[in-house]
C-alpha positions in Angstrom: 1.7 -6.7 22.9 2.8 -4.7 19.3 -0.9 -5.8 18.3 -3.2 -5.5 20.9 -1.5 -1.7 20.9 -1.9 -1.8 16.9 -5.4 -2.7 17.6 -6.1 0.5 20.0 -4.4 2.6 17.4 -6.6 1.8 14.7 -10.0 1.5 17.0 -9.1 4.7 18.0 -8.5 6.1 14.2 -11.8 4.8 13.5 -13.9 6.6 16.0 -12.3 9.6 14.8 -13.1 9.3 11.3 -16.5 8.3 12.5 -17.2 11.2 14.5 -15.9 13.8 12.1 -18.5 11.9 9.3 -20.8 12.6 11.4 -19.9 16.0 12.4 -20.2 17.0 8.6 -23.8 15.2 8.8 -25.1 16.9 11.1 -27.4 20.0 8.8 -26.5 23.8 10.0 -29.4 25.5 11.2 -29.7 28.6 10.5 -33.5 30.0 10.6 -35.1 32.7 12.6 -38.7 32.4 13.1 -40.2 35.8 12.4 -43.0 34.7 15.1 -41.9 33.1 18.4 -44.4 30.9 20.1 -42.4 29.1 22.3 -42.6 29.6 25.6 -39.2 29.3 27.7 -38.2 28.7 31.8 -34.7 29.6 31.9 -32.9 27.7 34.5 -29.4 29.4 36.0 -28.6 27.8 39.3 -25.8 30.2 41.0 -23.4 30.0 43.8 -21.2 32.9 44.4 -21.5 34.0 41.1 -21.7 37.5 41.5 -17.9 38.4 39.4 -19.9 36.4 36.4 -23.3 37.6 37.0 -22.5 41.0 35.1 -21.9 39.2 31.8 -24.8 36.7 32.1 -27.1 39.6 32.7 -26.3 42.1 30.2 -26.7 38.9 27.5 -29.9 38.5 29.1 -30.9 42.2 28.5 -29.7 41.7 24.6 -31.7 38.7 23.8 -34.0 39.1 20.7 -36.6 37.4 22.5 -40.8 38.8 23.2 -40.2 39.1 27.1 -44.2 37.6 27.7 -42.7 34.3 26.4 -40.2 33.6 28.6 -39.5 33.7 32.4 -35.6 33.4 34.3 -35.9 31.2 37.6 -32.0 31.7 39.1 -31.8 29.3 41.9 -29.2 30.1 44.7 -27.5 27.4 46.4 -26.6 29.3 49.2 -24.4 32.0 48.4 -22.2 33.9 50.3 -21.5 37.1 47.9 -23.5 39.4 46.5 -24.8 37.3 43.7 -28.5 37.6 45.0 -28.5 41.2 45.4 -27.1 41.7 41.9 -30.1 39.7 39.9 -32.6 41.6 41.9 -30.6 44.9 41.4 -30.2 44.2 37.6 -33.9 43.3 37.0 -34.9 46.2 39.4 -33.1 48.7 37.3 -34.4 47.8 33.8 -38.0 47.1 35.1 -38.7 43.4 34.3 -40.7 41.4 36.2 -40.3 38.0 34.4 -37.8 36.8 37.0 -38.0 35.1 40.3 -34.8 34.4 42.3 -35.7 30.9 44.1 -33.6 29.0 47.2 -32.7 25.5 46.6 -33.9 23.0 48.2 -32.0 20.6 48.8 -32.4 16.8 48.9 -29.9 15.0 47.6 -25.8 14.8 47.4 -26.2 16.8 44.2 -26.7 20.6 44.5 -27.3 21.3 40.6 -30.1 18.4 40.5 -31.2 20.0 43.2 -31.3 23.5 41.9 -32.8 22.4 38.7 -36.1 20.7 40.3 -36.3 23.4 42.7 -37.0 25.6 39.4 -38.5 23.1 37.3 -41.3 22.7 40.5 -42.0 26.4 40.0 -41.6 26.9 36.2 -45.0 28.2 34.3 -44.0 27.1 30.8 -43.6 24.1 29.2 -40.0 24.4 27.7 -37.5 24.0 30.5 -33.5 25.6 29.0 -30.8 25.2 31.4 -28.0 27.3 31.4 -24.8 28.6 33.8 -24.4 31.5 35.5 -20.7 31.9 34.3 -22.1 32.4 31.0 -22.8 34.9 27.9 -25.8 34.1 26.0 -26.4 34.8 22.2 -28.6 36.9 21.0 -31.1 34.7 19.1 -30.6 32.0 21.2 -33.8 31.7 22.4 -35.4 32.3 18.7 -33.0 29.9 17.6 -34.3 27.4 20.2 -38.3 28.2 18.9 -37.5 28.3 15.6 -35.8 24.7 15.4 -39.0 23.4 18.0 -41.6 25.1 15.2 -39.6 22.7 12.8 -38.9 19.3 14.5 -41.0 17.3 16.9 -38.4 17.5 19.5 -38.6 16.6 23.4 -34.8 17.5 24.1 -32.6 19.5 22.3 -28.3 19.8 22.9 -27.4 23.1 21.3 -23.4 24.2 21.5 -21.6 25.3 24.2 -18.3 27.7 23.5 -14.9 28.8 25.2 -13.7 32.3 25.1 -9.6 31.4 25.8 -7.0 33.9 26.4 -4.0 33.4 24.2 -1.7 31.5 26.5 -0.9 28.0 27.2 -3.2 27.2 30.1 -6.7 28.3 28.2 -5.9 27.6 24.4 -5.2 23.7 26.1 -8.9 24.0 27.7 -10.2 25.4 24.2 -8.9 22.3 22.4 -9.7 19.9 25.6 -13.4 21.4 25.6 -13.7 21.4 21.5 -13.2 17.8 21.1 -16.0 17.2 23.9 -18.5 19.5 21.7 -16.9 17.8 18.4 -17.4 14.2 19.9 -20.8 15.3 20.6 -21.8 16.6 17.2 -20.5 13.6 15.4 -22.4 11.0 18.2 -25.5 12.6 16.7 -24.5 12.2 13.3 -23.7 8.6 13.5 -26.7 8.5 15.3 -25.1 7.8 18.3 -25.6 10.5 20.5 -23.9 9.9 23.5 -22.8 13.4 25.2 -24.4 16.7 26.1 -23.7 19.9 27.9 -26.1 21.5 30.8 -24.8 25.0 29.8 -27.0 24.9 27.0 -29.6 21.7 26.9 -33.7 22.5 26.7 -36.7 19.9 26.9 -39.6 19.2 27.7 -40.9 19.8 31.3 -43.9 17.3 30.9 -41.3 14.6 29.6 -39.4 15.6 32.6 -41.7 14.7 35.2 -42.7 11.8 33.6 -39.1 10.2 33.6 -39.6 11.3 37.7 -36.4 14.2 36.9 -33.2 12.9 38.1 -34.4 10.1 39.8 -31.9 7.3 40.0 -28.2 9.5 40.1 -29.1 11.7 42.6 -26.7 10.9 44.6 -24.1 11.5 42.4 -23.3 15.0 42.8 -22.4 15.8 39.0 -24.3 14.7 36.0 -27.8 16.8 36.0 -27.0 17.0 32.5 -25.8 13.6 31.1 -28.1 11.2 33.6 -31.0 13.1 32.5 -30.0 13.0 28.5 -29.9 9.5 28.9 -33.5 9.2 29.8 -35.0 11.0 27.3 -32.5 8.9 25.0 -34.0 5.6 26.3 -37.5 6.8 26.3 -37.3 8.3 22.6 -34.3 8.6 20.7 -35.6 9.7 17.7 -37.4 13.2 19.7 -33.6 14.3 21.0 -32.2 17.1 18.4 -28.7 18.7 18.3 -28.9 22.0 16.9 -26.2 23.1 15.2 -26.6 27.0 15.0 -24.0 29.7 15.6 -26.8 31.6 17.1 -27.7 29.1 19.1 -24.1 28.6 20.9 -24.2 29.9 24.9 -20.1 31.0 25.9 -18.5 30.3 28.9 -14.8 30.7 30.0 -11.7 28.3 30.8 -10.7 28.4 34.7 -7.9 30.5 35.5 -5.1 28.4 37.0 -4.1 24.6 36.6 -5.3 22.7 40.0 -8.5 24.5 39.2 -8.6 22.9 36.1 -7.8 19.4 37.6 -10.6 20.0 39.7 -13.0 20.5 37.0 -11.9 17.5 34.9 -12.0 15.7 38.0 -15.6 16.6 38.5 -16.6 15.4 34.8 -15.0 12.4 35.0 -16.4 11.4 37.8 -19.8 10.4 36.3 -18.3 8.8 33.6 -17.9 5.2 35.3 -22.0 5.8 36.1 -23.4 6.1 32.4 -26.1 3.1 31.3 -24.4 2.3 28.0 -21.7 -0.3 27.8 -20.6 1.0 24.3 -20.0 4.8 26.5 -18.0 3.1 28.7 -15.6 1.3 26.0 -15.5 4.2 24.8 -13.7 5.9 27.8 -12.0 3.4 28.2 -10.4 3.1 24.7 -9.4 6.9 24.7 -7.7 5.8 28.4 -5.7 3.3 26.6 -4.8 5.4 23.4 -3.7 8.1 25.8 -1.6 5.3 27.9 -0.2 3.9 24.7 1.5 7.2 23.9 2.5 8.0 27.5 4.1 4.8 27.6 6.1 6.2 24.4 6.6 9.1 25.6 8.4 7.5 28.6 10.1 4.7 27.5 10.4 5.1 23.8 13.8 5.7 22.1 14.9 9.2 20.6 14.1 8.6 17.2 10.5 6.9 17.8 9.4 8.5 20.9 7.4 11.3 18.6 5.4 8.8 16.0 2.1 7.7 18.2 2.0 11.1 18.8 2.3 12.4 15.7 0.0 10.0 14.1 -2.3 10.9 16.9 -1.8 14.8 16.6 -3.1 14.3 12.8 -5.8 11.7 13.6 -7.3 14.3 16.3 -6.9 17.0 13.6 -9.4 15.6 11.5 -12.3 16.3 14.0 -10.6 19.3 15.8 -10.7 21.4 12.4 -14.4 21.6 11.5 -15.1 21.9 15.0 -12.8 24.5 15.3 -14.1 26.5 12.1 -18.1 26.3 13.3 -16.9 27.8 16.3 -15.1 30.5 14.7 -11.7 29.2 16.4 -8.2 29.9 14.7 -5.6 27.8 16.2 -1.9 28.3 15.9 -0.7 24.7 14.9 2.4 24.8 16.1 2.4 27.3 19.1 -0.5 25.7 20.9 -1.8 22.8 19.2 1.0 20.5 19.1 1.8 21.4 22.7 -1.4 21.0 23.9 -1.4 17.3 22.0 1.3 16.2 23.9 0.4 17.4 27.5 -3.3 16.0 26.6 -2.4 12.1 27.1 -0.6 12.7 30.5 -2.8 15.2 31.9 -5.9 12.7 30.9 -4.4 9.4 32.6 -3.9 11.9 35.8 -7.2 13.0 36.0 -8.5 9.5 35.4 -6.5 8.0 38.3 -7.3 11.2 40.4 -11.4 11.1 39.2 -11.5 7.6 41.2 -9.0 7.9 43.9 -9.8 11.2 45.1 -12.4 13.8 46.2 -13.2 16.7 44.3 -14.2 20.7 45.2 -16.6 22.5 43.8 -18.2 25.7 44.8 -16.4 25.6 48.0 -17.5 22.0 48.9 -16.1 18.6 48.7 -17.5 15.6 46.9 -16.4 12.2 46.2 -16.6 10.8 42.7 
């Protein structure tokens, strides 16, 4: 048993160093083209949005983007609130016209994948961007986007996704929770290995799209519109899917505000997990499972004076990857007041959201899904 749990240990150590090497190999981006060609569909399916909708929209109104280039589709999925009457209001009131606000139509157990061809089936430009409604976009995001396409043949491109946290317990553990999924997902590409991605902020191709017949295949899963698809454009042409790694480029959302909604979130992304194509994707889930059950198991049954070592040796381990991560994102983290707490709640709260992602429903948006 002491080496098959030595053998986790150091598997685990490896992917670690692995993935911060490739974080560092991964080239900042930082050009602006002085002339845009690119021409964008924004997607931003919404349901009951309309506390969030504020901040999207005034990011929207800020973006240093030629207007004729690039068109919003917001798909409702059948909101209650006022979330409609806010887009139309907003738009309305600074008078642009490159907006439509679409119904979903829905096929499928998924509401997002339905949302998303809904908009795509409408879209007039080539360049299909995703995005959330719960979120503040940069500035130069879009000329970030058309700059990096003038420069790369690229049919998908993963751009960051941030967390603006509060400074309390519950938000500082979903900062570092959410910054190792954006670190993992740097470093896959720089090990070229790309393996992760984040709908908030993904664009491609609409052509390439409809060619790989959309989401086709996981539609029934509910969750996923952006992983499923990634993995299709990853098996049809690996080499044409980009990460850009910009600061202006990175779209912001924000951590949920109490603990069982946060369960129900991580339940929701871990429900697609045990549906990704790659066998090497699912060892790895199920290597950070046993690295996380290794240390519980210490935690728990360990004596006094060696209870703390696997997570110590783990604490540092995950450092290595957490603090360049953590600097692109322009993150200070207080060590001791919420990283080392955070470190040691992480392994228990992950095995309960693993056994609760496979023995339990899931709600989201006021509806109940099964994993």
């Amino acid at each position: 048993m002491i080496w098959f749990l030595i053998l986790i240990g150091l598997l685990y150590a490896i992917l670690i160093i692995a993935l911060t090497i490739g974080f560092g190999r991964v080239d900042e981006f930082n050009n602006i083209s002085e002339n845009p060609t690119t021409k964008f569909s924004v997607i931003i399916p919404f349901r009951n949005e309309a506390k969030n909708l504020p901040n999207l929209l005034q990011s929207i109104q800020l973006l240093n983007y030629p207007k004729e280039l690039v068109e919003f589709l917001f798909v409702d999925d059948d909101s209650t609130d006022d979330s409609v009457a806010a887009i139309k209001d907003f738009f309305d009131a600074i008078s642009q016209t490159n907006f439509q606000v679409l119904k979903n139509n829905r096929t499928s157990k998924s509401p997002k994948k339905d949302a998303i061809s809904t908009a795509i089936s409408k879209a007039k430009h080539n360049w299909i961007v995703t995005t959330d409604a719960d979120c503040v976009l940069s500035k130069n995001w879009l000329s970030s986007l058309d700059s990096f396409i003038q420069k790369n043949n690229s049919k998908m491109i993963v751009a960051p996704v941030n967390y603006k946290a509060k400074n309390n317990l519950l938000e500082q553990f979903q900062l570092l929770d959410f910054m190792s999924m954006q670190g993992t997902t740097i470093g896959g590409f720089g090990i070229d290995f790309p393996f992760l991605c984040n709908g908030a902020n993904l664009a491609y191709k609409k052509g390439i799209f409809l060619q790989l017949n959309g989401f086709e295949g996981n539609s029934e899963i509910a969750s996923g519109d952006d992983v499923f698809l990634f993995e299709k454009f990853i098996k049809s042409d690996k080499k044409s899917v980009h990460y850009l790694k910009s600061q202006a480029a990175i779209v912001t959302t924000f951590p949920v505000k109490s603990w069982s909604g946060l369960i129900q979130q991580r339940k929701r992304w871990a429900a697609k997990t045990s549906n990704f194509n790659s066998i090497k994707v699912k060892l790895i889930g199920v290597l950070i499972v046993l690295t996380n059950l290794f240390v519980f198991s210490f935690l728990c049954i360990g004596s006094i004076k060696t209870m703390y070592i696997p997570i110590a040796i783990k604490l540092i381990i995950d450092w290595c990857l957490f603090k360049p991560t953590l600097s692109f994102f322009n993150h200070k983290m207080d060590f001791v007041k919420w990283y080392v707490p955070a470190s040691i709640i992480y392994p228990i709260f992950n095995l309960v959201i693993a056994v609760l992602a496979v023995t339990t429903t899931y709600n989201w948006k006021g509806r109940k899904f099964k994993a």
